[in-house]
N, C-alpha and C positions, 0 to 999 in steps of 0.2 A: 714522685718527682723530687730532684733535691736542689729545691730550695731552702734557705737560711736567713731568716731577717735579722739584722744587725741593726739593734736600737739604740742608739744615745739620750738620755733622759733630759739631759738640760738642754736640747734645741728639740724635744719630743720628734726626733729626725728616725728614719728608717729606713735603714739602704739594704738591698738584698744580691745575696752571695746564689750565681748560678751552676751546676755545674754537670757534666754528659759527658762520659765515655774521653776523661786527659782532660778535658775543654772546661774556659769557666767565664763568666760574665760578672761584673759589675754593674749594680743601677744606682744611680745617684749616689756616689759616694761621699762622704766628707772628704775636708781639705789633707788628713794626716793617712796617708795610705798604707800605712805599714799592717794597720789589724786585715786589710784584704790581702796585701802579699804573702802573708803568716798564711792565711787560710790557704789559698790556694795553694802555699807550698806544702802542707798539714798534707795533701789529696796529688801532692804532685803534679796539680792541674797546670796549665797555662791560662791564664788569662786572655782571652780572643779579642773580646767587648768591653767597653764600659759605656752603656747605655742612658740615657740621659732624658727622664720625661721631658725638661721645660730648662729653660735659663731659672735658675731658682734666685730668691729675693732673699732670702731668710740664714743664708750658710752661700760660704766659697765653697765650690765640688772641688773636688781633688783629681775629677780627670785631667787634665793636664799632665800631671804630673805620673798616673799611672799609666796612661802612655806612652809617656817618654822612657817609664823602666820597664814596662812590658812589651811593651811595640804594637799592645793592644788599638784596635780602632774606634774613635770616639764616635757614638752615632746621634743622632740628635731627629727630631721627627721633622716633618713637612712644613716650611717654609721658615725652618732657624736660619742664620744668615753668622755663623759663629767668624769671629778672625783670627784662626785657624786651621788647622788641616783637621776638618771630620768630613761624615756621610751624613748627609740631610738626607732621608731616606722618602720613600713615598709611601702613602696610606695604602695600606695593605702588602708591604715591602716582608718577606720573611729571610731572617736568617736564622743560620745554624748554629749549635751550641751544643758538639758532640750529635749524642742521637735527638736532642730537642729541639722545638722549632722554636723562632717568638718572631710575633706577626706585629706590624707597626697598624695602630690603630690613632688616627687622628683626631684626638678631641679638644678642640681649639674652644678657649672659656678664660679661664683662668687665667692665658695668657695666650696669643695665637699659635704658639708652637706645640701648645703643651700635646701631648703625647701619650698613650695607654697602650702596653706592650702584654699581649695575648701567651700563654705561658702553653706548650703544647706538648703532651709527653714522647717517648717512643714511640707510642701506639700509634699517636694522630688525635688523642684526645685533648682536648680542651681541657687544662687543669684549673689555670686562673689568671687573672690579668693583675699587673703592677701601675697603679693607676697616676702616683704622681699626686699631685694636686687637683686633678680633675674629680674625685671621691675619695673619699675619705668615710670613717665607719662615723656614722652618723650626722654625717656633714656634707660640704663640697668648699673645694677652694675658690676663695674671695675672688670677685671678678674685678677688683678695683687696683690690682699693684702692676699692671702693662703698661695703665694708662701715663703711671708715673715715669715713663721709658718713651712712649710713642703717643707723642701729644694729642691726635688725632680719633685713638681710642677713647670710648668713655666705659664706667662703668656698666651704664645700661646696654651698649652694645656687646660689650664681654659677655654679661648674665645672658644676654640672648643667644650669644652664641655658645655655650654654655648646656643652657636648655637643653639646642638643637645636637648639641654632644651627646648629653644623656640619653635624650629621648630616642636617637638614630644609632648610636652605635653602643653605649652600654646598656640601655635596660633588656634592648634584643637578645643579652648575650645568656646563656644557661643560668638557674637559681644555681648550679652546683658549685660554681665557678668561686674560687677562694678570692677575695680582694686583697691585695696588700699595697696598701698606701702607704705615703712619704713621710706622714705626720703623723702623731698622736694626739692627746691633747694635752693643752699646753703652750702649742705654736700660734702663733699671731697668724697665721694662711689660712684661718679657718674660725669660726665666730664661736662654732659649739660641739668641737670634738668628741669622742669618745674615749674611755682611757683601754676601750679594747684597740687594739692593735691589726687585728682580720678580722675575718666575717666570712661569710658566706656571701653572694651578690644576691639571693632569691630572699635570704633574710634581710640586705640592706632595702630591698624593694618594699620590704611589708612598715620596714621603721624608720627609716631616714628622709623626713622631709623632703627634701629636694627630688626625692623620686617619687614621688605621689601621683600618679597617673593623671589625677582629676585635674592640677593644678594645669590652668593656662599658661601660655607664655607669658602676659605681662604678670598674672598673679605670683611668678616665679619669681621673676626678676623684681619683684616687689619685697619677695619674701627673703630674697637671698641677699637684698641690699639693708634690708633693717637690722638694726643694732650693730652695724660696720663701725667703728672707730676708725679714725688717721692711721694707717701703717708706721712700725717704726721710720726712724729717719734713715736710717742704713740700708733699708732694702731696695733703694733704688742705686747705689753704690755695689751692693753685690750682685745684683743684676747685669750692670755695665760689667764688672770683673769678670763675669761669669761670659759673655760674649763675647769681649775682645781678648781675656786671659789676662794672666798674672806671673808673679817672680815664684820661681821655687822656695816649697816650704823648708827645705834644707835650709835655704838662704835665710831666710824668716825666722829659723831655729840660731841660725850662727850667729846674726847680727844681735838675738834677742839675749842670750845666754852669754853676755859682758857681766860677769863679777865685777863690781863697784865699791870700794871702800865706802865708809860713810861719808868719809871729804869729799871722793872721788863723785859719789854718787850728789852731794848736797854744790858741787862745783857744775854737775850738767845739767843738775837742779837750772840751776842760776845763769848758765851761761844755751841753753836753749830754750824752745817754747814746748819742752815736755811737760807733758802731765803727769803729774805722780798716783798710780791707781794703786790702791792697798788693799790686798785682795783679803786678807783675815776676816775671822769672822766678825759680828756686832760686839761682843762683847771686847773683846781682845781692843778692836780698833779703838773704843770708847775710852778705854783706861790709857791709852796714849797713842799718839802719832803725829808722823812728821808732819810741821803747820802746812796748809792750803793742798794737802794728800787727800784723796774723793777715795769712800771705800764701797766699793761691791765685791761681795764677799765670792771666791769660788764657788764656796759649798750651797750653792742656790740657782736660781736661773743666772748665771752670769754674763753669757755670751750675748743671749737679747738685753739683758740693762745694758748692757757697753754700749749694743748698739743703736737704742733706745736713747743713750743721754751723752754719747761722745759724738758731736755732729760729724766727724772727718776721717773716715776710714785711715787717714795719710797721716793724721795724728802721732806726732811722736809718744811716747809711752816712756816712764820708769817705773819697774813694778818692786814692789815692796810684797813680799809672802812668807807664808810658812817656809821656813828652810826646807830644803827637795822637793818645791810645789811648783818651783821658777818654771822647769819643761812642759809640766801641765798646764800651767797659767797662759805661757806662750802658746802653745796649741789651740787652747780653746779661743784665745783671741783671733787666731788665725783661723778660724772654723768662720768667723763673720768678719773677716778682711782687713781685720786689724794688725797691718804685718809688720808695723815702725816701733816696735818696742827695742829700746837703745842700752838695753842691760836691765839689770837688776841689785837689788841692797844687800852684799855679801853679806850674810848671817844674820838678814832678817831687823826688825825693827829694835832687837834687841844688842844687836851692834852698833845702831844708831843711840840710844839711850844711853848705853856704856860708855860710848866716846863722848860725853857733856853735850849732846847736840840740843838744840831747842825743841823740846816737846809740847802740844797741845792734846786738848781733851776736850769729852761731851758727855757732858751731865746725863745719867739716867735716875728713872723713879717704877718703882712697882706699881701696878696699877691699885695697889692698897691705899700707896702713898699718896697718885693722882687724885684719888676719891678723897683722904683728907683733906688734899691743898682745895678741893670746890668745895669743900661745905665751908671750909673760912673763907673762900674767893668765888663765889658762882660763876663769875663770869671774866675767870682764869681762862684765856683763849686755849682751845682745845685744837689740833688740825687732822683730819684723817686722810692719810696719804693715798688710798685704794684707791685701784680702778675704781670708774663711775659706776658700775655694772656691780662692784661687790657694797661700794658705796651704797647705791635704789635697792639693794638686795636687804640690810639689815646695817643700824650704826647707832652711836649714842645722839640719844635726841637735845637738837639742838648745836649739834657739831658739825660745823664746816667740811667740804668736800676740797681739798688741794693737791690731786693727783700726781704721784712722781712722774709717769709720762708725757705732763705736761707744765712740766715743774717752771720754765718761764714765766708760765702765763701763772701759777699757783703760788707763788713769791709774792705777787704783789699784791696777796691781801692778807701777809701775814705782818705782821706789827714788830718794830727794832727795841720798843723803849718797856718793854717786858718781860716774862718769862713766858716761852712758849711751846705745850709739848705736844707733840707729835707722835703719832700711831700708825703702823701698819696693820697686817694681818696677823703674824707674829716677829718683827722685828728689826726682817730682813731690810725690808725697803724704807724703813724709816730712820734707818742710820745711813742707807745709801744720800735720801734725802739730807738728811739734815750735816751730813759733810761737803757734797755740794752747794747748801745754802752758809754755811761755814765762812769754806773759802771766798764767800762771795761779801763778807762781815757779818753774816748773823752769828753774832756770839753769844744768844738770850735762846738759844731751841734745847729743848729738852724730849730727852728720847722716852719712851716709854715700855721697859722692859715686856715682851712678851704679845708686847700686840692687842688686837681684839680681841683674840682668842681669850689671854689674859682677862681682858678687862671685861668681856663678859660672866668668864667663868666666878669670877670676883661676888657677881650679884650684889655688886654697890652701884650700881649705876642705870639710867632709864634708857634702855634701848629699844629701838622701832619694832614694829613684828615683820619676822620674816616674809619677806616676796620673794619666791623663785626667778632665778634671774632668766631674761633670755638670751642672753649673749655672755658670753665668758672671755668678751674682747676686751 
């Protein structure tokens, strides 16, 4: 059968390329359609479908917009209610795909739409199913991100229904059957991924939790709610976009990609309520940038921190980049709905610097160095920016827990009248921190080159014994 998964690593996202006899299908696609339209013209194909497990939380899909340049038909599973022109199809609805079938199989959990689309050859053979967020290689999608859309739902009812998904319509289905899910790991839609990608469904049977035969209904839905964190803030924002629809990403590209002098760009500064996001790496950012500019870096998960610590999808944006990074940066923003970005800083921060503009900085230290400053200071405040889950897993003893995910609530136990330095894992998220807590007056946070990583590898320092984590939320 020729299928093709199309994997993007920074939203651990996986969308899959169909195709039979001219005919070609899309399933969950991302917002920027052009790597599907390549494809299929690569094959000469037409695009028929673009298939759609579930309103997804986590990424804007790009159906929209590839059916308005394909003429392709959006389908969506049994009881979506989209505001738009698609086929809410019916549980066990099949359509064609050249000589292929693919059969609508309704497994409502995850969210009530959600949807697992049956992959069938010319023969008539069951090859594999496309499952969405409904399984996943070692996992299943969080039953808790509906409820934040339809008040009405809870999570325990989702997990139930959920269950009744598995238990009824996929574990019946062949061991032969290839799974290809929507996720990897890495994605917040899921607690404990795996970083394989397929599977077989007769092997997810023998090893994936969630299908465990023995397991009760409630011991499931016991099991499948532990170690859940808060979803980012954005995934009920992309959710709504993803139901009622959105502006073309063409538009999103036009409006984004304004060249801005340094005046130009330090005048829209000042004269709207844009955000300055500086996408460079940690180091780069450190040794200078423009004052009250928040930096998350591209070259990292970027599109979940955006959407993890910019409340407002609707958010104006000015981005500062690597010179030839501004179309990428725009893109991936618009991957998770961030579609207001109002130009960019013509030639990068280094045209800003040229032109005498006011620059700011943030202190970094080697974790060699940090190990100096506590033996003449013990109790030099130390902060460890990790998830809680990498936090219980292994840290320097004695060192506070102040999560970037919940960087509100983690501000207010760090201290103005000192110096105080901060750690990630290796680095990334602790300059995203500590430029958000920047702009906000801490001018006393000091970064720590390298991370935990670092600061273990150092063996200057007393750190806990490892716990195997159980969540990687």
């Amino acid at each position: 059968m020729k299928i093709e998964q199309i994997y993007t690593g920074c939203l651990a996202h996986a969308a899959y390329y169909l195709e039979s006899n001219g005919e070609a299908a899309i399933f969950d696609p991302l917002r920027e359609i052009e790597p599907y339209l390549n494809r299929a013209a690569k094959s000469n194909a037409k695009i028929k479908y673009v298939f759609e497990t579930h309103f997804h939380a986590d990424f804007v899909s790009g159906h929209l917009d590839l059916a308005k340049k394909t003429g392709a038909k959006i389908v969506f599973g049994p009881t979506a209610k989209p505001g738009y022109e698609a086929i809410t199809a019916e549980d066990g609805q099949i359509f064609k795909v050249g000589d292929y079938a693919v059969k609508v199989i309704h497994t409502p959990g995850h969210t009530m739409e959600s949807t697992t689309y049956l992959l069938i050859d010319e023969n008539g053979k069951e090859h594999g199913i496309i499952s969405g967020d409904t399984l996943f290689i070692g996992d299943v999608g969080r039953p808790d991100l509906a409820q934040h859309v339809i008040a009405e739902l809870t999570q325990e009812k989702l997990a139930g229904h959920l269950y009744d998904s598995l238990r009824n319509k996929i574990m019946p289905l062949s061991d032969d059957l290839i799974v290809y899910p929507n996720h990897g790991a890495g994605s917040a839609c899921g607690k404990n991924m795996s970083k394989e990608t397929t599977d077989t469904l007769g092997h997810q049977k023998q090893v994936n939790y969630a299908l465990n035969p023995n397991l009760t209904k409630e011991q499931f839905i016991k099991e499948i709610l532990t170690g859940l964190t808060a979803p980012p803030g954005y995934f009920p924002q992309n959710v709504l976009m993803n139901i009622k629809g959105y502006e073309s990403f063409d538009e999103v590209m036009k409006r984004g990609t304004q060249a801005l002098s340094p005046r130009a760009f330090d005048a829209a500064a000042n004269e709207t309520e844009a955000l300055v996001l500086d996408t460079r790496d940690a180091q780069k950012f450190s040794e200078g940038f423009i004052p009250n500019a928040i930096n998350i870096g591209i070259d990292g998960n970027f599109a979940p921190w955006v959407g993890a610590l910019i409340p407002d999808v609707k958010q104006q944006i000015l981005l500062v980049t690597d010179p030839g990074r501004e179309e990428e940066v725009i893109t991936r923003l618009a991957r998770v709905g961030y579609d207001y970005c109002i130009g960019y800083l013509d030639g990068g921060f280094d045209a800003w610097k040229n032109a005498g503009m006011e620059v700011d900085k943030i202190e970094r230290v080697t974790a060699e160095q940090l190990a100096e400053i506590l033996a003449k200071n013990p109790k030099a405040p130390v902060i460890d920016v990790r998830k809680q889950s990498e936090y219980g897993s292994e840290h320097i003893l004695d060192v506070e827990n102040a999560p970037l995910d919940s960087i509100n609530e983690s501000m207010l136990s760090i201290p103005k009248d000192q110096p105080v330095y901060i750690h990630c894992a290796g680095g990334y998220r602790s300059m995203i921190f500590a430029s958000i807590l920047r702009a906000r007056g801490f001018d006393n946070l000091v970064d720590v080159i390298g991370g935990f990583k670092a600061i273990k590898d150092s063996n200057k320092f007393k750190v806990t014994d490892y716990v195997c984590p159980t969540t990687l939320l």
